[in-house]
Residue, then its C-alpha position, 0 to 999 in steps of 0.5 A: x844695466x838699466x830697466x824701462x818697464x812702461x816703455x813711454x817714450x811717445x805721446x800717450x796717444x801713441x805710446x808704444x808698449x803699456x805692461x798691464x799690473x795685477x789689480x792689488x786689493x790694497x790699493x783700491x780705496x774705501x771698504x764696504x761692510x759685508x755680511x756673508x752667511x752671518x759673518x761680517x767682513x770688511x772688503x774693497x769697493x767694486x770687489x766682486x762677492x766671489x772674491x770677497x768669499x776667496x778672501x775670506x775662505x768661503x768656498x763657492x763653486x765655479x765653473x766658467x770662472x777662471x782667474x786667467x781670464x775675463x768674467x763671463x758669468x754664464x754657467x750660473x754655478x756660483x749663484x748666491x743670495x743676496x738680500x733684496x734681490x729677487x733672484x740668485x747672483x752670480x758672485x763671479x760678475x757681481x762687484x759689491x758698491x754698497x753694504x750687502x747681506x748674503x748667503x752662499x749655501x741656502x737651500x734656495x742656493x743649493x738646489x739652483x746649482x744642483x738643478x744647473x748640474x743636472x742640466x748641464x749633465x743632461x747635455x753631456x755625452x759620454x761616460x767617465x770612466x772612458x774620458x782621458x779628463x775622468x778624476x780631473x774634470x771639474x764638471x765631475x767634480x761639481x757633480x760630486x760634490x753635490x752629490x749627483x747620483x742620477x740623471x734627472x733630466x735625461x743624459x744624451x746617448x747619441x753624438x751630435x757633432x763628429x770630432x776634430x783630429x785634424x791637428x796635430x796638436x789640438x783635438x776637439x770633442x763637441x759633445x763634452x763642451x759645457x758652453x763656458x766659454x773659457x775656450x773664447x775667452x782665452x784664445x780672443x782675450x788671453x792671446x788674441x788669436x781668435x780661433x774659436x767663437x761661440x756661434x748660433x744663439x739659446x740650445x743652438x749655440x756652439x763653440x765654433x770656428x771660422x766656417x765651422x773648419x777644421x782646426x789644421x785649416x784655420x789660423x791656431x796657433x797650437x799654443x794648448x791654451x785652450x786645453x788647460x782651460x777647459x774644466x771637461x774633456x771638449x780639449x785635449x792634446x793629441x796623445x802618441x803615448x801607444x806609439x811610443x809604447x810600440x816603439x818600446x816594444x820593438x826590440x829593433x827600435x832604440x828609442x831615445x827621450x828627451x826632456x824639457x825643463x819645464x815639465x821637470x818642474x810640474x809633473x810632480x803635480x800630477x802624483x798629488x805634489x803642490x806646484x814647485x817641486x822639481x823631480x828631475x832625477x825622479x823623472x829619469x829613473x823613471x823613464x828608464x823603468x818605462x823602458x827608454x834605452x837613452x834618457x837625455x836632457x834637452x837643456x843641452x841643446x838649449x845650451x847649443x841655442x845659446x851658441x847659435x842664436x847668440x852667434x846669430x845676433x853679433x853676426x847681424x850687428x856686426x853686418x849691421x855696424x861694420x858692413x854697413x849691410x841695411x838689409x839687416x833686420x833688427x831686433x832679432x826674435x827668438x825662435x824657440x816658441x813654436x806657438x810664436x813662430x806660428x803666429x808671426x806667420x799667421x800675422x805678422x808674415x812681413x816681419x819673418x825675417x826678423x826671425x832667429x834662423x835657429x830651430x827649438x832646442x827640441x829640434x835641435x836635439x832630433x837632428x844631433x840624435x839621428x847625425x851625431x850620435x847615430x854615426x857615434x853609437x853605430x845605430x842605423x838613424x832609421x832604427x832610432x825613435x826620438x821622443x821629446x817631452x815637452x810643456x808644449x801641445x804646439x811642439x807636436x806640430x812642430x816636429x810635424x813640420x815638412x822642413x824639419x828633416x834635415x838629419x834624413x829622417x824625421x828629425x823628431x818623431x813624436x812630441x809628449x807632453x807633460x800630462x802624457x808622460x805622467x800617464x805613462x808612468x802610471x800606467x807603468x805602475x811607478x810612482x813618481x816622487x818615491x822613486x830613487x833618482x839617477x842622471x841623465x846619460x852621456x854623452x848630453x846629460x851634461x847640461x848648463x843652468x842656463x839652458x834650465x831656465x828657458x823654462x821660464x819667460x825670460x830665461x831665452x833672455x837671461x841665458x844668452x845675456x850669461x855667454x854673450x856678455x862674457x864672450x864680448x867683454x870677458x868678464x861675467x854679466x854684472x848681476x849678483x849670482x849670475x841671476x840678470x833680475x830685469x829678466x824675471x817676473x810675469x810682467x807682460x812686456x820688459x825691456x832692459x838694456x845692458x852696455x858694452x864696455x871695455x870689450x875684447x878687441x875682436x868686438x870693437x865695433x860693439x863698443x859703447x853699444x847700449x844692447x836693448x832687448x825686450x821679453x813677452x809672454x803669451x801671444x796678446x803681449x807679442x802682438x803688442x811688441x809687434x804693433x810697436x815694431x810696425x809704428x817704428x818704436x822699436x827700432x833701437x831695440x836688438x833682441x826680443x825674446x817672445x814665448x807663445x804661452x803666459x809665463x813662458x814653457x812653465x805655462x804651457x798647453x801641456x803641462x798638468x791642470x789646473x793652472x793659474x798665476x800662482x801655480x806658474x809662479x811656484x814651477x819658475x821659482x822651482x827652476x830657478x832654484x835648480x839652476x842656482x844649485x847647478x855647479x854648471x851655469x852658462x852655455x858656453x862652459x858646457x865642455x860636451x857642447x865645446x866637444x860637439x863643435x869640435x868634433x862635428x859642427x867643426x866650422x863652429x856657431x854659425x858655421x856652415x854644418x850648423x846652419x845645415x843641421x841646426x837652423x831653417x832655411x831662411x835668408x836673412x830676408x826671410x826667404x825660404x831655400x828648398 
C-alpha cells in the first residue's frame, strides 16, 4: 500500500489538496527569555504569552480561547501585565518578539477580570440551577473561581430575544450568548459552512443568521459543533430524554436502544473519567436499569455497511471497467456522516450522485428493528420505539428525515446524544463506571471490530478496506494486526492506494487495479476534497470517506464538553484498543449479518430487499425516486 499525504501533483498554483500539520514549538527557530510573575523561562519566538503561561503550568483563565479555533481575543478575561505597556494584554493574541516582563495575577490584573465577569453577568440571563449547562459552564466557572457573590452591575430580568427550537438539531438561546464568538469562528473557519455571524456593532451586536432566520430555514448543516464550543448555555441540542422516558413508561411500548461506538468511549467523561475509557458494557447494564427492554449495538449495522456500500463500489467499478457504463460516477463517498450528507446538498448538490446510496448505520438498524425483528419477536412495529444513542446532534435530523420510513414507520423515532444519555443515567441514580458490566442482547449484540471504529475518522475506510480486500484476493489486508495505518491519525485529508493482485477469478477485471481512496474530517477539509473533484484532480481516486465533525464521531456535536485535539485523540485510541481485543474483527465474519442475509435480505449486498430497506432512493445519477 502506498501513502501520499501532500497530494502535490499539479502546479503549486493549482495544487489539488494541502494537509495543514500542527505548528510544533521545536521547530520554530530561536528562544526569547521571558519572565513570568518572576520567574525566567525561555520560549519560541512569535509564541503568544497564553501559550508561553500553558507551557510552563501557569494558569490564565480564558474565555473566548479555544484550541480548536483561531485567536479572537475579544472577551478580555485573560488579560495581563506586561511591563512598559500602559494597558492590560490579552495573552491569548499577543505573540512575545522580544524579551518581556510579566505578570498574571496583579491586583491590576485580578480586578480587570473580575470587573469583566461582573459585566458580562450583568447581560446574562437567567438562573443556573435552571440552565442544562449548570456545573458545566465555563462562565460559572469563572464566576467561581473569582469569587463572584453578587451582581454589582445589575443582572437582566427580562428575555430580549425569543429562542429558536426550529431544528431538530440544534437550539439556540440569545439571552446566555457572551459574544465570544467561538459559535462563528467554528462554523466559518473550522467548517467553513457560514451560519452564523456576529451582526450590528458595540451593545447591539449579536450572534446572528442570514436575515436573522431561523436555523431549520438556513443552511446548517447540524454538525453541533457549535454546541461543543460554546462555554454557556446560548447552544445545546434538542433533548427527547422526556419521551423517552414516556416511552418507558409505557407499558405498551417496547422500547429498543441502540448504541454507537463513539459515545462508548466518552461518556466516561461525564461521571469524572479522563478521556479514553471505554465503558461499553458498564453502558449496557446501565440501560437496562433505565429500563430499555432491548439494548443492541449499532456496531452491527456498521458491519451490514461494510457489506452494502463495499458491494456498492465493486458493483460501480465493475459497471465502470467491464460495462463500459460512463454514467458511472467515481469516487464513491460515504454516507454515514449525516452532517456531510447535508453539506454535499447544501453545496455541492451536482456531485449527489457521487453519494453511497447506503443509509447510516443508525437508520439501518431502525428499519431492521421495525421489519426483521418485529416480524421475529412477534411485536406490532407500531408498539416498538427506537432510540439511538449517538456522537451526533445531526443524527436527530436525520432520523427526522421524510424518506426515512421505509420500514412503514418512522424508522428511527428518537436521536440521543451522548451528554443526554449520561443525564439519563443520573437522573436514574446510577453511577456509570461502578456499575457490573453485561453484553449487548441477541440477536445484534454480535458485532465486528470494524464496525467499532467507524467512531474514529478513517475508520469507514479501514473497515471496508478488511472485507473488501479479502472478499476480492482471499487473503487478508497486508497490514500487521489487520491495523490499515495510512487509515489513522488527524491529518485533514489522506490519501493512500492499496493494489489488487492476484485476485479471485470472479474479480478479474480489478486485477492490477491501484484502489485509491482518500479520508477528511470535518466539513472545511470535505470542501477541499470536493474543490479538487470539481478541478478534475480526483478523477483516479475510488473512494472517499468524509465525516462531518474533526476527528470523526469521536468528535461529534454530541459527545461530553469540553473538547480538544487531545481529548479526541484519547477516545480513538480507546476505540482502537477495543477493537484489537475484539476476537471478532472484520464485517463479512460477523455469522448474525451472514444469517440477516440469509434469512431475510435473501437476494444479498446490493440486492433488491436491500435496496428497499437499507439505501435511499437515489439512481446512480443522483435522482430521487418517490
Amino acid at each position: 500500500m502506498s501513502t501520499n499525504h501532500s497530494i502535490n501533483r499539479a502546479p503549486k498554483s493549482q495544487q489539488r489538496l494541502v494537509v495543514e500539520k500542527a505548528t510544533n514549538f521545536d521547530d520554530i527557530g530561536s528562544l526569547v527569555d521571558v519572565q513570568i510573575n518572576g520567574k525566567s523561562v525561555k520560549v519560541p519566538l512569535g509564541t503568544t504569552i497564553l501559550e508561553a503561561c500553558q507551557i510552563n503550568n501557569i494558569h490564565v483563565p480564558t474565555l473566548c480561547y479555544h484550541k480548536d479555533l483561531c485567536l479572537a481575543g475579544v472577551c478580555r478575561i485573560c488579560v495581563v501585565e506586561v511591563e512598559g505597556m500602559r494597558t492590560l494584554q490579552a495573552a491569548c493574541t499577543y505573540p512575545i518578539t522580544n524579551a518581556l516582563k510579566i505578570k498574571t495575577s496583579s491586583e491590576k490584573v485580578r480586578k480587570a477580570r473580575r470587573d469583566i465577569i461582573d459585566l458580562i453577568l450583568s447581560e446574562h440571563y437567567g438562573e443556573c440551577y435552571s440552565c442544562h449547562r449548570n456545573t458545566n459552564c465555563e462562565l460559572q466557572t469563572l464566576a467561581k473561581e473569582f469569587g463572584v457573590d453578587s451582581y454589582r452591575f445589575g443582572h437582566v430580568q427580562e428575555r430580549r430575544f425569543v429562542p429558536d427550537h426550529s431544528s431538530y438539531s440544534v437550539h439556540r438561546d440569545m439571552d446566555k450568548c457572551i459574544l465570544c464568538k467561538r459559535c462563528v469562528r467554528t462554523c466559518i473557519d473550522l467548517q467553513e459552512v457560514g451560519v452564523l455571524e456576529a451582526t450590528e456593532k458595540g451593545y447591539r451586536t449579536t450572534i446572528s443568521t442570514f436575515l436573522d432566520k431561523p436555523l431549520f430555514d438556513v443552511v446548517c448543516i447540524n454538525c453541533g459543533q457549535c454546541i461543543n464550543r460554546c462555554p454557556t448555555a446560548a447552544l445545546k441540542a434538542n433533548d427527547p430524554s422526556d419521551e423517552i422516558w414516556n416511552a418507558i413508561d409505557d407499558p405498551q411500548k417496547h422500547v429498543i436502544i441502540q448504541t454507537a461506538p463513539s459515545p462508548r468511549a466518552a461518556i466516561g467523561e461525564s461521571f469524572g473519567l479522563p478521556a479514553g475509557h471505554s465503558m461499553t458494557k458498564e453502558l449496557n447494564t446501565a440501560m437496562r436499569m433505565i429500563g430499555f427492554d432491548k439494548v443492541f449495538d449499532t456496531n452491527f449495522t456498521a458491519d451490514l455497511t461494510i457489506m452494502e456500500e463495499g458491494t456498492e463500489l465493486l458493483l460501480r467499478l465493475k459497471s465502470l471497467l467491464v460495462d463500459k457504463d460512463t454514467s458511472v460516477k467515481l469516487p464513491q463517498f460515504t454516507s454515514c456522516s449525516p452532517g456531510w450528507v447535508k453539506y454535499i446538498e447544501h453545496f455541492y448538490p451536482e456531485y449527489l450522485d457521487h453519494m453511497s446510496s447506503c443509509k447510516s448505520p443508525q437508520q439501518m438498524f431502525g428499519t431492521i428493528i421495525k421489519t426483521f425483528y418485529a416480524q421475529e419477536a412477534n411485536i406490532d412495529p407500531a408498539d416498538i420505539v427506537t432510540v439511538a444513542v449517538m456522537p451526533c446532534s445531526a443524527k436527530k435530523f436525520e432520523c427526522n428525515r421524510p424518506e426515512m420510513v421505509d420500514s412503514g414507520f418512522k424508522d428511527v423515532d428518537y436521536g440521543l446524544t451522548t451528554r443526554e444519555l449520561a443525564k439519563m443515567i443520573k437522573e436514574a441514580g446510577l453511577n456509570l463506571p461502578t456499575l457490573p458490566k453485561s453484553d449487548f442482547d441477541d440477536p445484534f449484540g454480535e458485532a465486528s471490530g470494524a464496525g467499532l471504529i467507524f467512531g474514529a475518522t478513517g475508520g469507514v475506510m479501514e473497515a471496508a478496506l478488511r472485507t473488501a480486500y479479502e472478499l476480492v484476493t482471499g487473503r487478508e489486508v497486508p497490514f500487521s494486526n489487520l491495523e490499515i495505518m495510512p487509515c489513522r491519525g488527524f491529518e485533514g485529508v489522506k490519501e493512500a492506494s492499496v493494489k489488487l493482485e492476484n485476485v479471485k477469478p470472479e474479480w478479474s477485471f480489478l486485477e492490477g487495479v491501484d484502489l485509491k481512496f482518500m479520508i477528511a474530517h470535518g466539513t472545511a477539509n470535505a470542501k477541499k476534497v470536493m474543490e479538487a473533484l470539481k478541478r478534475g484532480e480526483l478523477n483516479d481516486v475510488h473512494f472517499i470517506e468524509v465525516m462531518a465533525c474533526p476527528g470523526g464521531c469521536i468528535g461529534g456535536g454530541g459527545q461530553p464538553i469540553p473538547t480538544s485535539p487531545e481529548i479526541r485523540a484519547k477516545r480513538a485510541e480507546a476505540i482502537y484498543k477495543e477493537d484489537a481485543e475484539l476476537p471478532l474483527r472484520k464485517s463479512h465474519e460477523n455469522t448474525h449479518v451472514q444469517f440477516i442475509y440469509e434469512k431475510f435480505l435473501t437476494d444479498g449486498p446490493c440486492g433488491h430487499k436491500s435496496h428497499e430497506l437499507l439505501h435511499t432512493h437515489y439512481t446512480k445519477r443522483g435522482k430521487y425516486i418517490a
